[in-house]
C-alpha positions, 0 to 999 in steps of 0.5 A: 526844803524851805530852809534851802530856797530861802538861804539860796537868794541870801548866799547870791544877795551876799555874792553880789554885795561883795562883787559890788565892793570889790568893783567899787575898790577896784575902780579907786585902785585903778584911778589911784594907778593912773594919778601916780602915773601920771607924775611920770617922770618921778623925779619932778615929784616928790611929796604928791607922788610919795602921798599918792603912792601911799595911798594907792598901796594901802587901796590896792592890797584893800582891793587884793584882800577884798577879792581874796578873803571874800570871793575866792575864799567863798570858792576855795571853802567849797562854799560855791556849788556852781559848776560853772562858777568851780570851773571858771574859778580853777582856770582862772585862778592861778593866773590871778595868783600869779597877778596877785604876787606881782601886787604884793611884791610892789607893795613891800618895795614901796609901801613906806619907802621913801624913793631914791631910785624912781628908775625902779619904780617906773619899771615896777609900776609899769610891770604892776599895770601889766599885771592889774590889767590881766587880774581885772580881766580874768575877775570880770570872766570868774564874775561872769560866770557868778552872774549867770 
């Protein structure tokens, strides 16, 4: 019994931790995101906005792979016996998916790729924001619900 009350503040400590990184992270993502928008129009930027890109891809998929691999897998395992939590996380969950993709599929067009058509990427980048926004929002509800 003891066992159980000491390993229950230990799992929240660690939930916490990792709600924490991934704040963090999201928050350079996401400043990340508006620095390289604010190059708009492109094609008066050429080694500046390529640097930022960059860095804004390899931050972002951090930020991704933060989320995925450490708090919805912690609720994917079965690790999470929250009921709340279980059930924030299957309502929301595949709208986060959804915006997930939409990340992914950004980063493989624009990771390393030198730029010739930033018409593309003005559409991309605007289409990626829509879909950041709606991850951001739905992961403050799931933290939320890991919260209470």
């Amino acid at each position: 019994m003891i066992e159980k009350v000491t390993a229950e503040p230990e799992r929240r400590t660690r939930t916490h931790q990792m709600v924490g990184e991934l704040l963090q992270e999201r928050n350079q993502m996401w400043s990340l995101y508006w620095e390289l928008a604010e190059l708009k129009p492109f094609d008066k930027h050429t080694g500046p906005m390529e640097q930022i890109l960059g860095d804004f891809c390899r931050v972002m998929i951090d930020y991704i792979s933060l989320g995925h691999f450490g708090i919805y897998r912690r609720i994917i395992d079965g690790t999470e016996r929250r009921k709340k939590v279980l059930a924030a996380a299957e309502k929301l969950y595949p709208q986060i998916a959804a915006a997930t993709e939409v990340a992914l599929k950004f980063n493989d067009k624009f990771e390393q790729s030198r730029l010739n058509d930033r018409e593309v990427l003005t559409r991309e980048l605007s289409k990626l924001g829509e879909a950041l926004a709606t991850r951001i929002e739905l992961e403050d509800q799931l933290i939320a619900s890991m919260s209470k």
